[in-house]
C-alpha positions as CSV (number, residue, x, y, z in Angstrom):
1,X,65.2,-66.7,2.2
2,X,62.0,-64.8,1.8
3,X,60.8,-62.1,4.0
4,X,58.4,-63.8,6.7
5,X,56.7,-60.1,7.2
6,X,56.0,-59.7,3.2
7,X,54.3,-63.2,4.0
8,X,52.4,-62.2,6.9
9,X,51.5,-58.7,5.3
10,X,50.3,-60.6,2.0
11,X,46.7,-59.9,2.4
12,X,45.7,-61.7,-1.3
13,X,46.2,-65.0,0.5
14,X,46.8,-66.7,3.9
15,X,50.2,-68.4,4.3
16,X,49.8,-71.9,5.2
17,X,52.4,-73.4,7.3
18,X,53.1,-76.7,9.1
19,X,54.8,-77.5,12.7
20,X,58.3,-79.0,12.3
21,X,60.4,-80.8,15.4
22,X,63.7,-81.7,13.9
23,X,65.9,-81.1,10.8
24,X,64.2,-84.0,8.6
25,X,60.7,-82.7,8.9
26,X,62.2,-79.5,8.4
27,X,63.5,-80.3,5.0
28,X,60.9,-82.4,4.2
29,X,58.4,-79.7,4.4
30,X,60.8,-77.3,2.7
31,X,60.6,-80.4,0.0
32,X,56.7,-80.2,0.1
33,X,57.2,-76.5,-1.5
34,X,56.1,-74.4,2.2
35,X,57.2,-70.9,2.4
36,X,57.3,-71.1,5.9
37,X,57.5,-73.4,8.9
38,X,57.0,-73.5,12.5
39,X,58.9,-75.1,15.3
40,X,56.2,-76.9,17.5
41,X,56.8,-76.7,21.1
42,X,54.3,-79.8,21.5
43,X,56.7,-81.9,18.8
44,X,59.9,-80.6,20.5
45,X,58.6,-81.7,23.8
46,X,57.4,-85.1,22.2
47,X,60.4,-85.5,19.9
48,X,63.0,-84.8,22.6
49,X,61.9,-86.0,25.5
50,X,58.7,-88.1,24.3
51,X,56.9,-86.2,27.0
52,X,53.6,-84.3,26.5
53,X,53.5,-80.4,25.7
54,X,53.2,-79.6,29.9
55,X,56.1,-77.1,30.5
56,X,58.8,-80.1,30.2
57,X,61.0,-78.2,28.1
58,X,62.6,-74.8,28.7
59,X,65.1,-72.1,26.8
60,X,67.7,-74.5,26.0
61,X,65.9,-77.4,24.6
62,X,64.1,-74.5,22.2
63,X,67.0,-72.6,21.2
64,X,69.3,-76.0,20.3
65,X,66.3,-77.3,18.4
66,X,65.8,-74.4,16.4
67,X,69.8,-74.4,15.6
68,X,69.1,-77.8,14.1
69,X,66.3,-76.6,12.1
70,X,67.1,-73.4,10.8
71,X,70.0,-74.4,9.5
72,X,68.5,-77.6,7.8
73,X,66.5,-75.0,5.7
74,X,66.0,-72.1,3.1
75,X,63.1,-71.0,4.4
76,X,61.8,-68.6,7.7
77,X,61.1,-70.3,10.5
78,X,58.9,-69.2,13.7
79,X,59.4,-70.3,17.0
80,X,57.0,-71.4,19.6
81,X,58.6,-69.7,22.6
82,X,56.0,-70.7,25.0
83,X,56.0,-68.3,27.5
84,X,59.2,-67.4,27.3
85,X,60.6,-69.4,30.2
86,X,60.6,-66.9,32.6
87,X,60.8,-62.8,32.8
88,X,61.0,-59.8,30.6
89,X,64.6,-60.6,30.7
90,X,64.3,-64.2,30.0
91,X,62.3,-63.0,27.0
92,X,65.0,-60.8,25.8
93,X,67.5,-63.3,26.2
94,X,65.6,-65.7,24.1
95,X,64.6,-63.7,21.4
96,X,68.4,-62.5,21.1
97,X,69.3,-65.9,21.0
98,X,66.7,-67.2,18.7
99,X,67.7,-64.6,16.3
100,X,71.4,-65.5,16.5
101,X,70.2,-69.0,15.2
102,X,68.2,-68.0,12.3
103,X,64.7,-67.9,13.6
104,X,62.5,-65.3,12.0
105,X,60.2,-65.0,14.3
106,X,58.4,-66.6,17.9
107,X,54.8,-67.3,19.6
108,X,54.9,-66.0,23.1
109,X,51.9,-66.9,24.8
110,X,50.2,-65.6,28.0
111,X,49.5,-68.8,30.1
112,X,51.1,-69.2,33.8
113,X,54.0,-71.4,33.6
114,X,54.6,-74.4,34.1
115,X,52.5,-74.3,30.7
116,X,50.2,-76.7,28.4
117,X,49.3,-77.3,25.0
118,X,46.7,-74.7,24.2
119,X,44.0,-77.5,23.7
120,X,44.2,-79.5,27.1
121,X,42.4,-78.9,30.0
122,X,43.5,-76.4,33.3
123,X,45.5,-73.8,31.4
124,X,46.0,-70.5,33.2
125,X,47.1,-67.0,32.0
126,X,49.4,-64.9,34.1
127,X,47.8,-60.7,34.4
128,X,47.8,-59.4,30.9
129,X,49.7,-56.1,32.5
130,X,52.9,-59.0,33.7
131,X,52.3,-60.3,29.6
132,X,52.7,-57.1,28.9
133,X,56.0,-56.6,30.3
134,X,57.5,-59.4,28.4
135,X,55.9,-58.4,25.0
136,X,57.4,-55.0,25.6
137,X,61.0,-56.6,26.2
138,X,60.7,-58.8,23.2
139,X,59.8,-56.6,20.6
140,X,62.7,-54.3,21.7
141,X,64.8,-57.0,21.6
142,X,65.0,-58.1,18.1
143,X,67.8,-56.2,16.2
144,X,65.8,-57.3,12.4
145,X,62.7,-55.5,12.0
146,X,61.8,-58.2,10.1
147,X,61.6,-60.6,13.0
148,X,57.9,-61.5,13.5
149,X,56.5,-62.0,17.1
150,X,53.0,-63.2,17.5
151,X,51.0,-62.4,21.0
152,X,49.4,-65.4,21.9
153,X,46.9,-65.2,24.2
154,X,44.9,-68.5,26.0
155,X,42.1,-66.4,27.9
156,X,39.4,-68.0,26.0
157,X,39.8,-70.9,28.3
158,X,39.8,-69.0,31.5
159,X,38.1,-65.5,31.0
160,X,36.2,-65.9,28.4
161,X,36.3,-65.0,24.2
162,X,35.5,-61.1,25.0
163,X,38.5,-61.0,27.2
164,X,40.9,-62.9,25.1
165,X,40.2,-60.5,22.4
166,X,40.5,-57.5,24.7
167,X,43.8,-59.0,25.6
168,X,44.3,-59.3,21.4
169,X,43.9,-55.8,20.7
170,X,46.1,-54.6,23.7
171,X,48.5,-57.2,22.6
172,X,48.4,-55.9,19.1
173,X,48.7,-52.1,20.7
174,X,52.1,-52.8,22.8
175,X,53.7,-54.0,19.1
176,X,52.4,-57.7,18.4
177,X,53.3,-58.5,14.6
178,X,50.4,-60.5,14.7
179,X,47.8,-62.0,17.5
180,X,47.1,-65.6,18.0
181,X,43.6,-66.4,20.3
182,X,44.0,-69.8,21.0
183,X,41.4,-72.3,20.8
184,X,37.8,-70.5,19.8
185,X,35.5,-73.4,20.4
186,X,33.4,-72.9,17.3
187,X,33.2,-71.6,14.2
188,X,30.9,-68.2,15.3
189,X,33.6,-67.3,17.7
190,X,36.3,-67.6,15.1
191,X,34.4,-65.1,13.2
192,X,33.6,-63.2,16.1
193,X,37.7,-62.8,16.4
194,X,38.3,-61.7,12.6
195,X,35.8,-59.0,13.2
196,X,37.2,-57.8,16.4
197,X,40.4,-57.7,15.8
198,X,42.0,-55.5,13.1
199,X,45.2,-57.3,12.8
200,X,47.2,-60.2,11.3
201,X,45.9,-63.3,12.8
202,X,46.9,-66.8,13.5
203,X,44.3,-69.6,12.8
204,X,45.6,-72.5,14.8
205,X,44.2,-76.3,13.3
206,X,44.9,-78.9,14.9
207,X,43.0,-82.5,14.2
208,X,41.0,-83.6,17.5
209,X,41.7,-80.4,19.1
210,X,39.0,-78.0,20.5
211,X,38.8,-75.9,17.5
212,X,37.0,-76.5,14.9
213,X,39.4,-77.4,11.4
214,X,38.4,-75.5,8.8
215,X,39.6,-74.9,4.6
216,X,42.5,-72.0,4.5
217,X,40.1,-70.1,2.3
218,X,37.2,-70.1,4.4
219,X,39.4,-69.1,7.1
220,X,41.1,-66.5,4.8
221,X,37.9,-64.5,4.4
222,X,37.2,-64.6,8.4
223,X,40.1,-62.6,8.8
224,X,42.4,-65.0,9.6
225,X,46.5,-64.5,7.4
226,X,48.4,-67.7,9.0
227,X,46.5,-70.9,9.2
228,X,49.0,-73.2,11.3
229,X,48.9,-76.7,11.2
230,X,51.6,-77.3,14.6
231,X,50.9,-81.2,14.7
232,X,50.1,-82.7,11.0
233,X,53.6,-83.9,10.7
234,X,53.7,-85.2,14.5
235,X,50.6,-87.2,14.1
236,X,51.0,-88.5,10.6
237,X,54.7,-89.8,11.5
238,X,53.6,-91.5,14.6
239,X,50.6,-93.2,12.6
240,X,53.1,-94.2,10.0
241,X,55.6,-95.4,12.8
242,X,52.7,-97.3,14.7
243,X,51.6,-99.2,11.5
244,X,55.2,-100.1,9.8
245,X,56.5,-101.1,13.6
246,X,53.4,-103.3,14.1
247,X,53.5,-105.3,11.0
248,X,57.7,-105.8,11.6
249,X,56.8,-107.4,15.4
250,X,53.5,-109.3,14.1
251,X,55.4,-110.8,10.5
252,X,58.8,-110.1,10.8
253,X,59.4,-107.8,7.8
254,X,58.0,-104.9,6.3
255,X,57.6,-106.0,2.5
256,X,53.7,-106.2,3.2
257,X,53.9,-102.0,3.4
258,X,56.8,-101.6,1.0
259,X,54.7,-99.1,-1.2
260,X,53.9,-96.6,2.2
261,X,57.4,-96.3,2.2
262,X,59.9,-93.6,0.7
263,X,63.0,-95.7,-1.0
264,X,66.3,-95.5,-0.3
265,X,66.9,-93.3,-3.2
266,X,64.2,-90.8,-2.3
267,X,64.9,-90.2,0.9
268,X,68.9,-89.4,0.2
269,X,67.5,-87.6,-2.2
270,X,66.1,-85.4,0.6
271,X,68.9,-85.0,2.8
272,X,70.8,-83.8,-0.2
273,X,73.3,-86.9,-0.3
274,X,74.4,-85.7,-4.1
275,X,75.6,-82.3,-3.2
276,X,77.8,-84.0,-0.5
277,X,79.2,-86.6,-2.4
278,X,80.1,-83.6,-5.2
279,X,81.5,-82.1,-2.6
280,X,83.9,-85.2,-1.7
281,X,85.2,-85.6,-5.1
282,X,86.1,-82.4,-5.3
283,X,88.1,-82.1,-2.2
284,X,89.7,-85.6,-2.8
285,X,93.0,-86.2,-3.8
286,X,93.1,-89.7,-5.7
């Protein structure tokens, strides 16, 4: 598996990475040739429960997803951890358990829970001294130093951009790996954040959301090392899903959109059906 910091740390070029909510998008995006991957609380929450990203789902949905996922791939995978789902000691917990599971790494943001996806409306952010506490607790509880944990803060929403980034660079002094301000509303404050804060930082794109999208590269020289895309996947599979389910219930088949399909051959070819049925013949006894 490669080393998720040696990615992070790689200043030559940003690592690109998309959100994943179960094993199959997992290994498809493994398939698509990512380095790296990230566990989307908004597509767990949607995926499981197909509820909305507004503090629905807690430690145990997280941690069982992530078992699914981290073992369906070769690759690191980083955790969105929301807030950590309670105190310092919840935070331990989780990140011990996490780790136990194969995660390389988690987003712990800031925001009061019950929490919401970074780009809706009424967010709050709990006293950056209380954040503090639980950054503190999780970066002395990972037992590999290679286990990444990104300070994610929401304040632009509710204090302003100059206090989110004062909240980065205390984040970033407690032990962050990296800092994640969550949705700059344009493109000046996005610069405004790669000046201002002298660390690895996350560059969060998602379509329709309240920042604006922008090329890797161009994001790259702003300052900006991860460039997340959380709900690419999510999105693109429910647009898919929308469009083959519609022409099923309005014709009564699907040969119309035969060609926007995988086959049946390149999809087991995905799930690895030929290493299992290897694996058969060898252990049978006819």
């Amino acid at each position: 598996m490669a080393n998720i910091r040696k990615l992070l740390l790689d200043k030559s070029k940003p690592l690109v990475f998309p959100g994943v909510y179960d094993a199959i998008t997992a290994r498809i995006s493994q398939k698509a040739g990512f380095e790296a991957m990230f566990q989307t609380g908004y597509g767990t929450s949607a995926a499981l429960l197909g509820m909305p990203d507004y503090g629905f789902i807690g430690s145990t949905e997280t941690i069982e997803n992530a078992r699914r996922i981290c073992k369906s791939v070769s690759v690191p995978v980083i955790v969105d951890a929301d807030t950590g789902y309670g105190n310092p000691l919840s935070v331990w917990k989780l990140v011990n358990e996490l780790e136990a599971v194969g995660a390389s790494g988690i987003f712990l943001e800031d925001q009061k829970w019950p929490k919401r996806c970074g780009h809706m409306s009424g967010k709050e952010v709990i006293p950056k001294e209380e954040y503090v506490e639980k950054l503190r607790a999780a970066v002395e509880a990972r037992k590999n130093k290679d286990f990444i944990i990104v300070a994610r803060t929401d304040a632009r929403a509710t204090e302003g951009l100059d206090a989110a980034i004062e909240r980065g660079l205390l984040y970033k002094k407690i032990g962050a790996d990296a800092i994640f301000v969550e949705a700059p509303k344009t493109v000046e404050e996005m610069k405004k954040i790669g000046r201002s804060i002298k660390a690895p930082l996350v560059a969060n794109m998602i379509e329709g959301g309240a920042t604006p999208v922008l090329p890797a590269k161009e994001l790259h020289r702003m300052g900006f090392n991860l460039i997340l895309y959380p709900l690419s996947v999510l999105y693109a599979n429910t647009f898919s899903t929308l469009q083959i389910l519609k022409e099923l219930k309005k014709n009564g088949t699907t040969l119309k959109l035969k060609k926007s399909l995988v086959n049946f051959n390149e999809f087991n070819d995905i799930v690895d059906l030929s290493k299992f049925k290897k694996m058969e013949n060898r252990y049978s006894t006819k």
